[in-house]
C-alpha positions as CSV (number, residue, x, y, z in Angstrom):
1,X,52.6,-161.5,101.7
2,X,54.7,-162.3,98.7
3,X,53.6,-166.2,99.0
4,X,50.2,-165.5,99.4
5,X,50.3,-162.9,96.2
6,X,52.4,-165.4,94.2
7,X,49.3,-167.8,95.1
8,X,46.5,-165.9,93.5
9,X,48.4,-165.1,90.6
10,X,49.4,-168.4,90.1
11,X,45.8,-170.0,91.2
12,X,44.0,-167.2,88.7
13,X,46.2,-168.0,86.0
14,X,45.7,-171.7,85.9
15,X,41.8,-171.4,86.6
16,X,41.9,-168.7,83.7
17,X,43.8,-171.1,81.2
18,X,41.6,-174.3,82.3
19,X,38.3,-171.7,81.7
20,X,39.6,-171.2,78.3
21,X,41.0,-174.4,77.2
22,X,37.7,-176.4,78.5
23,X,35.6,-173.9,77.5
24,X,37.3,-174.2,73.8
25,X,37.2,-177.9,73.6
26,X,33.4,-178.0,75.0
27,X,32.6,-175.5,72.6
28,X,34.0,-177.6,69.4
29,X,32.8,-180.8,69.9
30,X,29.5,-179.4,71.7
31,X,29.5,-181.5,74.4
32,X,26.4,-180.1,76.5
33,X,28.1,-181.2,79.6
34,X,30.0,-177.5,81.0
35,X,26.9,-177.5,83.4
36,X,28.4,-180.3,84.7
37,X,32.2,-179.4,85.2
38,X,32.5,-175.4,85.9
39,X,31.3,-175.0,89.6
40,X,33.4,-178.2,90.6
41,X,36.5,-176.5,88.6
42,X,36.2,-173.4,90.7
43,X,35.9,-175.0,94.1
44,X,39.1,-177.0,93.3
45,X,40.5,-173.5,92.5
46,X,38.9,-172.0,95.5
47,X,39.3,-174.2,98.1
48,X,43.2,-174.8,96.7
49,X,44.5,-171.2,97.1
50,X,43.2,-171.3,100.2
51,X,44.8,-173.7,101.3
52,X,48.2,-172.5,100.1
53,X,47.5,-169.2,102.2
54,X,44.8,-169.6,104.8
55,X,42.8,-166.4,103.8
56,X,39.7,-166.3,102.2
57,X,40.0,-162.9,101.1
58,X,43.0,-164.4,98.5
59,X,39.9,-166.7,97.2
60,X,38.5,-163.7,95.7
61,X,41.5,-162.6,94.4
62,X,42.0,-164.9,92.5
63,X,38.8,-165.2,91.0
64,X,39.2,-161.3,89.9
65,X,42.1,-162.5,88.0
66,X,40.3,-165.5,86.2
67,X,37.4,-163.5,85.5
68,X,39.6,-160.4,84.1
69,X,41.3,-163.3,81.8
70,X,37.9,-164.2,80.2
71,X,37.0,-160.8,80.2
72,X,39.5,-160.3,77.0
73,X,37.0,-162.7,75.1
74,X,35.1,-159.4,75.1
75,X,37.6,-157.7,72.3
76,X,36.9,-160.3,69.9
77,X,33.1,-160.8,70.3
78,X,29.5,-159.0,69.3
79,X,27.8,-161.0,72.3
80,X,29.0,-159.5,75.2
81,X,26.4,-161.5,77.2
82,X,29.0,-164.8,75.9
83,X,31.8,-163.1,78.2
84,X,30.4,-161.2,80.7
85,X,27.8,-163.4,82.7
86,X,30.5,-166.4,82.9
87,X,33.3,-164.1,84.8
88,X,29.9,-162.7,86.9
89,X,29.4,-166.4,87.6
90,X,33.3,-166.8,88.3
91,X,33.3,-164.0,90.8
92,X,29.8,-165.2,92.0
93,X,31.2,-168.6,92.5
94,X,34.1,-167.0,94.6
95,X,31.6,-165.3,96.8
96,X,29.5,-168.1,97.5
97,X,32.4,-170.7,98.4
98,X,34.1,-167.6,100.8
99,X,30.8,-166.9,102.3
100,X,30.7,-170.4,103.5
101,X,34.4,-171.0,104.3
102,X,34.1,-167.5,106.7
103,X,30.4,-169.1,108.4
104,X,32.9,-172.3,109.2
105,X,35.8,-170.4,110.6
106,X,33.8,-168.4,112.2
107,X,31.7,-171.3,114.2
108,X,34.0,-174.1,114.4
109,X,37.5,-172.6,114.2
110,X,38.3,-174.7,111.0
111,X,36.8,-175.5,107.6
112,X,35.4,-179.1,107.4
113,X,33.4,-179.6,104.0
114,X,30.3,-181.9,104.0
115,X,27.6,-182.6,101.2
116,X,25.9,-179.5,103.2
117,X,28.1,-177.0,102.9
118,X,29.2,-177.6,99.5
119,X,25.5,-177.9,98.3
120,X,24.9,-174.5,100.2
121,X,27.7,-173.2,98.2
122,X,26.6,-174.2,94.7
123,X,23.1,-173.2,95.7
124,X,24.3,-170.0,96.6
125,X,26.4,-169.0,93.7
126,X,23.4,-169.5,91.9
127,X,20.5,-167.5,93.6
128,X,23.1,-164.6,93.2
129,X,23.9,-165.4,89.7
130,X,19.6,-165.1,89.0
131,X,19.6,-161.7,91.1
132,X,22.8,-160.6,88.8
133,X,20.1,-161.5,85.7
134,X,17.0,-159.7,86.9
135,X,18.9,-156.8,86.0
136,X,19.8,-157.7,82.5
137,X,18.0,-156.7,79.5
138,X,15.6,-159.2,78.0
139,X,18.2,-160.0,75.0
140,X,20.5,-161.8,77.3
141,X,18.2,-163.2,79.3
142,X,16.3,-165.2,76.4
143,X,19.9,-167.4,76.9
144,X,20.1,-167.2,80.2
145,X,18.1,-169.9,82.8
146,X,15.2,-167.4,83.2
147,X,14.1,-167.6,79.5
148,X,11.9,-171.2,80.8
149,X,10.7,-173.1,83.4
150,X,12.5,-175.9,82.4
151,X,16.1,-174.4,82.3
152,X,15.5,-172.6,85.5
153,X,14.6,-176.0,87.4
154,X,17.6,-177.5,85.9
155,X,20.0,-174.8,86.7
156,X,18.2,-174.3,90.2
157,X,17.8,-178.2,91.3
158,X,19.4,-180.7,88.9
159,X,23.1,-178.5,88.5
160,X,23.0,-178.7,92.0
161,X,23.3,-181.5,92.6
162,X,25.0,-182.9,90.1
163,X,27.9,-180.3,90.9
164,X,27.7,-180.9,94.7
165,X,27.9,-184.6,94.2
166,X,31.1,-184.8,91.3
167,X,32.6,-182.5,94.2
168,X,31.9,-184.4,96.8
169,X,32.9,-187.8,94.8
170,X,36.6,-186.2,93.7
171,X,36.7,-185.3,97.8
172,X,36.1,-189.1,98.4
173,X,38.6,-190.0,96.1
174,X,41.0,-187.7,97.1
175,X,41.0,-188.7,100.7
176,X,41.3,-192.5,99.4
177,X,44.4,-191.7,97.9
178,X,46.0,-189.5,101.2
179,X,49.8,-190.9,101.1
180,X,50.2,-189.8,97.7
181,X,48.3,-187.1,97.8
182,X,50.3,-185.9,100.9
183,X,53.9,-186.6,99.3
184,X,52.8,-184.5,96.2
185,X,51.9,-181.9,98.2
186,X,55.2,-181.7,100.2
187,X,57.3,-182.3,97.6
188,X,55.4,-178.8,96.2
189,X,55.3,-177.1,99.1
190,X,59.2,-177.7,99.8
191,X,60.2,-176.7,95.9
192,X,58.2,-173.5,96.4
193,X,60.1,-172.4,99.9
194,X,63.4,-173.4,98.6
195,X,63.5,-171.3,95.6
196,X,60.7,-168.7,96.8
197,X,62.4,-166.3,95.4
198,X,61.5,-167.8,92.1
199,X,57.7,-167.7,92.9
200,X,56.4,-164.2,92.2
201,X,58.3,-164.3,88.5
202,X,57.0,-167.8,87.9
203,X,53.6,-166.5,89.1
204,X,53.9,-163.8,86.1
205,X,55.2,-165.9,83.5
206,X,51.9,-168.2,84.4
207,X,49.4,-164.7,83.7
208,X,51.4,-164.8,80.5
209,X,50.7,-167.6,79.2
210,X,47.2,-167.5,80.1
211,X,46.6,-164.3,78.8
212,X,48.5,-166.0,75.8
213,X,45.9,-169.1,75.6
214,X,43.1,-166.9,76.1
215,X,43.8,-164.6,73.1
216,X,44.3,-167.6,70.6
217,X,41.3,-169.7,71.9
């Protein structure tokens, strides 16, 4: 229980300072490419605390902890609509990925990720995200992709995609590089049981700092 705790934390803070940091640097040299990057930076997130607890449940944990670290964007803003839709789409994202992870272990007793599941996953984030804005009031949604036919194909069809396929390409890439990946991994995973006690403080010091970042971005 303490592991898997120390694992959200940890996961939430990290996906919390990479929200923020990106986010920043996007937003300064205007870059146009976020679209591009934010789904494939939650399902690393995701699928990553997962596999450092095996629960899905912790998945959404830890997006409540990245989205409650954007959420202090809203103390220093007159457009709420800027801080609150992107932690909905962080907790949407969480729900999406879980939703498909729990069908998996539910049928086949294990998770294994193909170009389907993963573009189920992005799809789905998505048609939740457009329910989410159907309740909104016509000031947020003249930014949002229901204010044209063109930004709601794009966000619908093209994002997609395009997200489904830079995951599946870094999951490619990934498995090309096992060995390493492996030894990483296990050097990690040995450093965290040797000095677990460490973990839960170390976990802290991480929602610090990104609560830190995320103030002074």
């Amino acid at each position: 229980m303490r592991k898997s705790i120390s694992s959200v934390i940890f996961i939430g803070s990290v996906w919390g300072m990479v929200e923020a940091t990106v986010g920043h640097f996007l937003h300064v040299f205007t870059l146009g490419i976020g679209w591009l990057l934010w789904f494939p930076i939650a399902f690393f997130f995701l699928t990553s605390v997962y596999r450092m607890t095996q629960k899905t449940s912790c998945m959404l944990y830890t997006a409540v902890i990245a989205a409650g670290i954007k959420m202090i964007d809203i103390f220093y803003t007159p457009r709420y609509d800027y801080v609150i839709n992107p932690a909905v789409s962080i907790l949407l994202e969480a729900l999406a990925v879980l939703a498909i992870y729990t069908y998996l272990l539910n049928k086949y007793q294990n998770v294994k990720l193909d170009f389907i599941t993963i573009l189920l996953a992005s799809a789905g984030w998505k048609v939740l995200y457009i329910c989410y804005l159907l309740f909104l009031p016509d000031s947020w949604i003249s930014i949002s992709c229901l204010s044209g036919l063109i930004p709601f194909v794009k966000f619908i069809f093209l994002e997609t995609v395009m997200n489904t396929l830079l995951i599946c390409l870094t999951m490619f890439a990934a498995r090309r590089a096992a060995t390493i990946k492996i030894k990483t991994f296990s050097r990690f995973e040995k450093l965290f049981n040797n000095h677990s006690i460490l973990v839960p403080l170390f976990s802290l010091l991480t929602l610090i700092l990104a609560v830190f970042v995320q103030i002074n971005l």
